[in-house]
N, C-alpha and C positions, 0 to 999 in steps of 0.2 A: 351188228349195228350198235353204235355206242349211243347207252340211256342219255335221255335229256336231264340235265342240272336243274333242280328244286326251283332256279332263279329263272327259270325260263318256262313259266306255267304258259298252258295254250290259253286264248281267250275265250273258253268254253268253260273252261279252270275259273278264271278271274271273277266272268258273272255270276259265277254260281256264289264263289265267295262273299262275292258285293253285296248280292242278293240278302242271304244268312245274316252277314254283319246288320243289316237294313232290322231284319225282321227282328232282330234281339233288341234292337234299341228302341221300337216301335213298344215290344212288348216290357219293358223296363221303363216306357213312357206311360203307356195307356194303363197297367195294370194297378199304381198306385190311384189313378184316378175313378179305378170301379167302386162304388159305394157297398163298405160293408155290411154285414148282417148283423145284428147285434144279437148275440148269442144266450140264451137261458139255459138253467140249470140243468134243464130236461137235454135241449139237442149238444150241449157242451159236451155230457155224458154219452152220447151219444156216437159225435165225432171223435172223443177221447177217451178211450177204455184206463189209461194209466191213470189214472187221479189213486191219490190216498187208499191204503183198503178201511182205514177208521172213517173216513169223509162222509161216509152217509150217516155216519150217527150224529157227525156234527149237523149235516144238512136236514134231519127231522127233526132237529130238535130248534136251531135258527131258524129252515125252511127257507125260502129263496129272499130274506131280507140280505144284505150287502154284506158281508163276511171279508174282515181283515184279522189276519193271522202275525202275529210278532212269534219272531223265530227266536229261540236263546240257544246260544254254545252249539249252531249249526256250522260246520267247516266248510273242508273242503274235500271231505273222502267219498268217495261214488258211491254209497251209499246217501251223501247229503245232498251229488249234484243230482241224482233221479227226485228225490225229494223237490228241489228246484222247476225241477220241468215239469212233474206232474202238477207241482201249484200253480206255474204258469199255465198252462195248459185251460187256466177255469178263470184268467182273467178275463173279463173285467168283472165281473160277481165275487171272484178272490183275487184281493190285492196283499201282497206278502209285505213285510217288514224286517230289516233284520236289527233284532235289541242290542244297542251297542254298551260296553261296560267294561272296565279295565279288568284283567282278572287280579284276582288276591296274590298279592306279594309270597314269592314262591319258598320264604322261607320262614312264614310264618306258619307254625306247628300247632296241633291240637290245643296240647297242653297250653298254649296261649289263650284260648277262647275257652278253657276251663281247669283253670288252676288249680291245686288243693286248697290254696288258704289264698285269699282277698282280704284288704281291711274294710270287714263290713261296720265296723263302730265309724270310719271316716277320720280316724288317728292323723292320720298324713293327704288328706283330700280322698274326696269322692272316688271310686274305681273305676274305672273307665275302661271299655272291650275296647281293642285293635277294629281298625277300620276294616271293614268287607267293601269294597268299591259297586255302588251298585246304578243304575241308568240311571238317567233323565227323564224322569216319570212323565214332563210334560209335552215330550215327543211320542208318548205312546199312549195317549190318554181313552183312543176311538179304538182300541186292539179288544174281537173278543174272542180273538183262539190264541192261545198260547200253545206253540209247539214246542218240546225243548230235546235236550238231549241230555241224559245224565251222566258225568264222567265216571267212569267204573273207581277211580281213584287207586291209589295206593295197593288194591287190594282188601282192604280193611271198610271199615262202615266210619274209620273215625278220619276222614279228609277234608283239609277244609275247601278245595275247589267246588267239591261234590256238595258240601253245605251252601257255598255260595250260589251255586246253581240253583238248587233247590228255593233258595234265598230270594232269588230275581226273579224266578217266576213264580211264587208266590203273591210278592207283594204288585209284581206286571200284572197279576190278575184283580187282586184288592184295589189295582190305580185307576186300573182303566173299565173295573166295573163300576167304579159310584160315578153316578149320575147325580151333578150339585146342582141342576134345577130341578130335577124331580128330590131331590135329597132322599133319594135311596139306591139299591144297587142291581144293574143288569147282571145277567147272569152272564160269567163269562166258562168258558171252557177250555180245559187243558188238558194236551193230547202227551207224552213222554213216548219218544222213539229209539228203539235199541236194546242190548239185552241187561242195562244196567238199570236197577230199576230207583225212585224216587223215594225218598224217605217221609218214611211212614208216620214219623213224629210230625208231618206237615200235611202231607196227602194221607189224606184217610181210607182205611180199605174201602169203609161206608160210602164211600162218595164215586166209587168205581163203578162206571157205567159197561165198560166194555175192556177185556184181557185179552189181549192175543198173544202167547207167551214169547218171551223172544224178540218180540216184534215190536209194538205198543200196549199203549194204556191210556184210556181215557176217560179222564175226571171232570165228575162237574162240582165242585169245591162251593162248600156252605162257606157264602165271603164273608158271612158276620162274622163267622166264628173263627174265619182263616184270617181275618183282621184282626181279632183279638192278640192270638197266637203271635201276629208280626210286631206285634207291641213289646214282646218280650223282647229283653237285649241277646247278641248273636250267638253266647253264650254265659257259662255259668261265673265268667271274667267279670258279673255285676248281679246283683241282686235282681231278682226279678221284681218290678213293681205288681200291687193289686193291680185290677180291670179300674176298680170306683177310684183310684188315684190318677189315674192317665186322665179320663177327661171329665170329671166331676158327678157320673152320672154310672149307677151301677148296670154298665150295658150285659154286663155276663148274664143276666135275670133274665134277659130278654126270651121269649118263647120262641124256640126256632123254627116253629115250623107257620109263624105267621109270616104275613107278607114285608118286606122291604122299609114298605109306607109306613105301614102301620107301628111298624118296630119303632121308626125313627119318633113315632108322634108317644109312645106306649112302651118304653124299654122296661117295664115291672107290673107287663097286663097280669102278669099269674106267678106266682113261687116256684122255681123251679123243685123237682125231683130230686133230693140229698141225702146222702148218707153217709152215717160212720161206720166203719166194718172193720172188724175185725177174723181171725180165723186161727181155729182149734180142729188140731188131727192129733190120729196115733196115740196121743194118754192125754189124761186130767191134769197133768202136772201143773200145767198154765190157767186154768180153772179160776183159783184165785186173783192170779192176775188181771183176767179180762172182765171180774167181778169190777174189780179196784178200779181199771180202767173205766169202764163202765160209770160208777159212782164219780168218779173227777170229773168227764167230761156234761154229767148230770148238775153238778155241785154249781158248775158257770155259766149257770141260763142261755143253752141251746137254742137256737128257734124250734118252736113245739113243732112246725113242721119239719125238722130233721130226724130221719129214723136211727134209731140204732140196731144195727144188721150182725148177726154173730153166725158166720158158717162153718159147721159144726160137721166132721164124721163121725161113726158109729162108734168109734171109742169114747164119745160123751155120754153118758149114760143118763139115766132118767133123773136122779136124787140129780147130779150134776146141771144136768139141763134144767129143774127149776130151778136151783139158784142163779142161773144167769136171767135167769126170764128174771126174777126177782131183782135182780140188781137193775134190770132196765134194755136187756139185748129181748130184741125178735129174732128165732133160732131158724135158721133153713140148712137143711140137712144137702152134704155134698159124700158125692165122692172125690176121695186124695189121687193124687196125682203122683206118681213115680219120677224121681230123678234118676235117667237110668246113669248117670256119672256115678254116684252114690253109693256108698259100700253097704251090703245091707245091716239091718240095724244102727247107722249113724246120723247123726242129726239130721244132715240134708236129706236121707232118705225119703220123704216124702215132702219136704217144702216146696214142690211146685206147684202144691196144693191153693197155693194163693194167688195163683195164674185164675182163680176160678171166679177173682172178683171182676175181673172183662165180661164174664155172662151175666151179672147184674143189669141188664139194659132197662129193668123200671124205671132206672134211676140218669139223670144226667152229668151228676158229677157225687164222685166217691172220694172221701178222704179216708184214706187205710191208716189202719193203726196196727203195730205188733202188738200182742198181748203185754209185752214186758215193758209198755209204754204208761208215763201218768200224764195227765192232762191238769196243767195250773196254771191257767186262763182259758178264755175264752178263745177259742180257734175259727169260730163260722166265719171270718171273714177269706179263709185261704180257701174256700170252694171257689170266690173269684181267678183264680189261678186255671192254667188250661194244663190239660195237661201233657207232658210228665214234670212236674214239678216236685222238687223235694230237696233235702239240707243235703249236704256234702259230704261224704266219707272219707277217701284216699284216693291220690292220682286224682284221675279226670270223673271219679266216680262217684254216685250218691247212694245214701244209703236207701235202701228199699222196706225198712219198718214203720216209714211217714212217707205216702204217697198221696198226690190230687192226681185223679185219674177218672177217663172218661167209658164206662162201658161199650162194649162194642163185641157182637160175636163176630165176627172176621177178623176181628186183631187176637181173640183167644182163639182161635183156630189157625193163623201166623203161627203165632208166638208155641202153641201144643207142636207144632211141625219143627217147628226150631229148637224143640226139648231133642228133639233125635239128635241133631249134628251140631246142636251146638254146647262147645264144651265151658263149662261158664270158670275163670279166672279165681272166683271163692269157691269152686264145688257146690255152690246155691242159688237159690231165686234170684238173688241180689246179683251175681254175675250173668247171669241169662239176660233179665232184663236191665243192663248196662250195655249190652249185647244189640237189646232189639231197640231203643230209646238213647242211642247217643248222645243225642241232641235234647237238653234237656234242662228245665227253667230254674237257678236255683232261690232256693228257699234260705232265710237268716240260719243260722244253726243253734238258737234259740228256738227254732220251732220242734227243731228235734237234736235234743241237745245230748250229746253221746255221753254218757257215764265213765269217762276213761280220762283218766290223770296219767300222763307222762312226761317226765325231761328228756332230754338228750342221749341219757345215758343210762333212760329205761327204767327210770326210778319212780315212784309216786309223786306226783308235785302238787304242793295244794292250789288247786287252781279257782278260783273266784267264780261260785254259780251267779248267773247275772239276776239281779233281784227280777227283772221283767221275761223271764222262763216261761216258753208258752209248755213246754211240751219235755218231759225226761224221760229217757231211755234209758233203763239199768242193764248195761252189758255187767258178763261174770254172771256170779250167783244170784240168786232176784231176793229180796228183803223176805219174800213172805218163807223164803227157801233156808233163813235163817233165824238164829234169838233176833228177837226187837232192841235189846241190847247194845247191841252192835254191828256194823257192816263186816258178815262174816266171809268177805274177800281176804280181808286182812288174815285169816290163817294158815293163808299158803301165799308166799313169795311171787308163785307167778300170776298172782290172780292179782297182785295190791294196787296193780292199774289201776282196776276197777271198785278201789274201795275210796268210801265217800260215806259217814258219818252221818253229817249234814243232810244227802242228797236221801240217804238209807230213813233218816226221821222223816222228809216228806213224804212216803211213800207212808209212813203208822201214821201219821196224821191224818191223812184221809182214811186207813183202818178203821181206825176210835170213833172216825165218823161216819162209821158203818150199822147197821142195824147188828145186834147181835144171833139173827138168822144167818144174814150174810158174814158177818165173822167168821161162824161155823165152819165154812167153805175155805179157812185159811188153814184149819189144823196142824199142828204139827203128829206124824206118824210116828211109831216110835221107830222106824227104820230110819227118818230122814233125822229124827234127833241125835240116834247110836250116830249115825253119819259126821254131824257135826263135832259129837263128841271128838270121834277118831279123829277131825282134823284142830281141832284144840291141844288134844293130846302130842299133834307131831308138830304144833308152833309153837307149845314150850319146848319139846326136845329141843328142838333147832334154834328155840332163843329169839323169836323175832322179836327184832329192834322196836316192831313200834306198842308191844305191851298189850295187846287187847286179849290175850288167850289166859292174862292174871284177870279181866273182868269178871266177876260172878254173877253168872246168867240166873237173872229173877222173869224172864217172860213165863208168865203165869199161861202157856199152852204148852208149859211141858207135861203140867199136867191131865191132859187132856185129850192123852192119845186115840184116836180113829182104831176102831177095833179093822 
């Protein structure tokens, strides 16, 4: 028997159909008109197990007030669409946003947002950083989760998409936490998703509420202070301004751990926490140095509530440790720190010993000094600085002998982890943290003004010390390390960089204006005088052009050798 054709259904077939088509459009009619339930925090979790695994931390800490979330640099990889659905999923209590913003012109480089040389004198106009394109603050103003994503970038810590990321949700949270009728600031929260993580010169370890590795992080960011911080230009392509110059009012003083209100009415209820610190390992040799330092920054009325902090290991010895007491340092004993790059016995062999000033947390802000530093002006105004602030060295990098830096044990406890695998560029401190501190505010190079004269062609060139020098740093051999005579760089060719007459007399003038207890502590040994001799002796052989080894050395500590 031949089947019947599709086109020819029985009418047992047809009703059934009619029927179906009926009920579906009944139910596409009636079911928008059932009245919904309007859902709380409780049954929402309830109905939906996918929410956030960070979401409750945000939620104890909000609690069931109204929660909008502005999302930055979220795509479109399934990874970001589950992200989507789980937010949905808690509307109407979360309402998402996505931060819109151009990204950074893709072929603008590091080295653009941190040059080696700027005109900071203002020769040819003011310096001006490359633009970061960043939102429309006034669309996002009611935002208090910031979700973001951080681009793993380049491979390296120094990209600038990854800074600008970091960039937008920083200041997303500084926008849309002040509150300009109460004039102070809600607390906003910021969650980073993904295995790249946020940089640290902006998110503070201290501010990490919850780690889930791999996964996220989520901060609750001190907005005073993360407001200060965005004050700074995007890099070291312009001088960092003080705090008390932005808005006439020295907010850095503020006490942070009062409230909002009260800050706004009270930015100087109490003196902050300060110090100078320096740090002496492995020998005495620097001894007189951080005497000398010591008396300079003494010499240019300090505020008497600033400490002088001097961390000392056990190769300081007792005679040694009063005369520093004496010059004006309070001593606290550390132990050194191992460079394992470091050959042993060479310099850097232990310099990561000044990784140790992160665990200073009495204090709120530390300005470091290397020993081989003089101080001639007053510097208390650069504690307004956040930190990592500091002058410039080479490439995109600054030197690390003049640091503003904010104590914190979970950034010394980073930074100790990152002495294992990371290999630092100089073999020293200064390469490590260039390493962990990319991103980073610079300072005039008057405040640390490098002792190095060079031309083009490598030569010594006399280069004009600027009469308003806050700060000198003698690279090469240190003055006390030679006659007072003369800058005994000059007796060897490769050293003549670093020779400077001029700069070698400021450093005896604060000597002479030293007590003659503290003199003491500059001796010449007769080891380090035979020393000089022998290099006297090989710049007449050799004939150096510029004459100082015909000077007749009358420094009256020759005779006065240290048994």
């Amino acid at each position: 028997m031949a089947s019947k054709s599709p086109n020819h259904l029985s009418s047992k077939h047809k009703t059934f159909l009619i029927l179906l088509l009926f009920s579906l459009a009944l139910m596409l009619f009636v079911l928008p008109m059932k009245p919904k339930r309007v859902p709380t925090i409780t049954n929402i979790f309830q109905v939906d197990q996918r929410k956030p695994s960070w979401f409750d931390v945000i939620e104890k800490k909000i609690g069931s007030e109204r929660i909008k979330v502005g999302l930055v640099n979220i795509g479109h990889t399934r990874v970001d669409a589950c992200l989507y659905d789980q937010l949905d999923a808690l509307y109407p209590l979360v309402e998402t946003v996505l931060v819109d913003f151009d990204h950074v012109n893709e072929n603008l480089q590091w080295k653009d947002l941190f040059p080696e040389w700027i005109d900071e004198d203002e020769k040819w106009g003011y310096p001006k950083c490359p633009d970061l394109p960043m939102p429309t603050w006034e669309d996002y103003r009611d935002v208090n989760v910031v979700v973001a994503k951080v681009p793993c970038g380049n491979g390296t810590s120094w990209d600038v998409f990854r800074l600008q990321v970091n960039l937008v949700v920083a200041n997303l949270a500084v926008e849309s936490g002040w509150d300009m009728k109460l004039g102070a600031y809600e607390q906003v929260y910021v969650v980073f998703i993904g295995s790249c993580c946020p940089m640290v010169e902006i998110f503070r370890c201290d501010d990490l509420l919850l780690h889930q590795s791999g996964q996220h992080r989520v901060y609750k960011p001190d907005l005073w202070s993360l407001r200060q911080t965005m004050l700074m230009p995007v890099g070291s392509c312009q001088i960092a301004p003080a705090y008390a110059q932005t808005e006439g009012k020295e907010v850095w003083k503020a006490y942070r751990s009062q409230s909002p209100a009260t800050l706004k009415h009270n930015h100087t209820t109490r003196v902050p926490r300060l110090a100078y610190v320096t740090v002496l390992h492995s020998s005495e040799a620097y001894v007189c140095g951080a005497i000398a330092l010591a008396q300079s920054i003494l010499q240019h009325n300090i505020s008497y509530t600033t400490d002088l902090l001097l961390l000392a290991d056990y190769s300081i010895g007792p005679e040694s440790t009063k005369g520093l007491k004496a010059a004006g340092w309070k001593i606290k004993r550390i132990q050194r720190i191992k460079n394992p790059f470091a050959e042993k016995g060479s310099y850097n062999e232990w310099n990561y010993s000044k990784l140790r000033i992160w665990q200073l947390t009495m204090y709120e802000k530390i300005i470091y000094l290397d020993s081989d530093l003089l101080v001639l002006r007053n510097i208390d105004v650069f504690f307004s600085y956040p930190q990592l602030s500091a002058a410039p060295n080479d490439f995109s990098f600054f030197n690390s002998g003049l640091m503003v830096i904010e104590p914190s044990h979970c950034m010394f406890e980073e930074m100790l982890q990152k002495t294992l695998t990371v290999k630092p560029y100089n073999g020293g401190d200064q390469g490590l943290l260039n390493e962990v501190f990319t991103w980073w505010h610079r300072l005039p190079t008057k405040v640390n003004f490098l002792k190095s004269f060079q031309d083009k062609e490598g030569n010594n060139e006399e280069v004009e010390i600027p009469e308003d020098l806050y700060v000198m740093h003698y690279l090469g051999l240190k003055p006390w390390m030679c006659y007072r005579d003369y800058d005994c760089n000059w007796d060897m060719q490769i050293l003549h960089i670093f020779a400077s007459d001029l700069a070698h007399r400021m450093w005896w003038k604060v000597y002479d204006s030293m007590s003659e207890e503290l003199q003491g502590y500059c001796g010449l040994t007769q080891k380090m005088d035979e020393r000089i001799i022998q290099r006297r002796i090989r710049a007449k052989n050799a004939n150096l052009s510029d004459g100082h080894w015909k000077i007749e050395a009358k420094d009256p500590r020759r005779k006065h050798y240290e048994v």
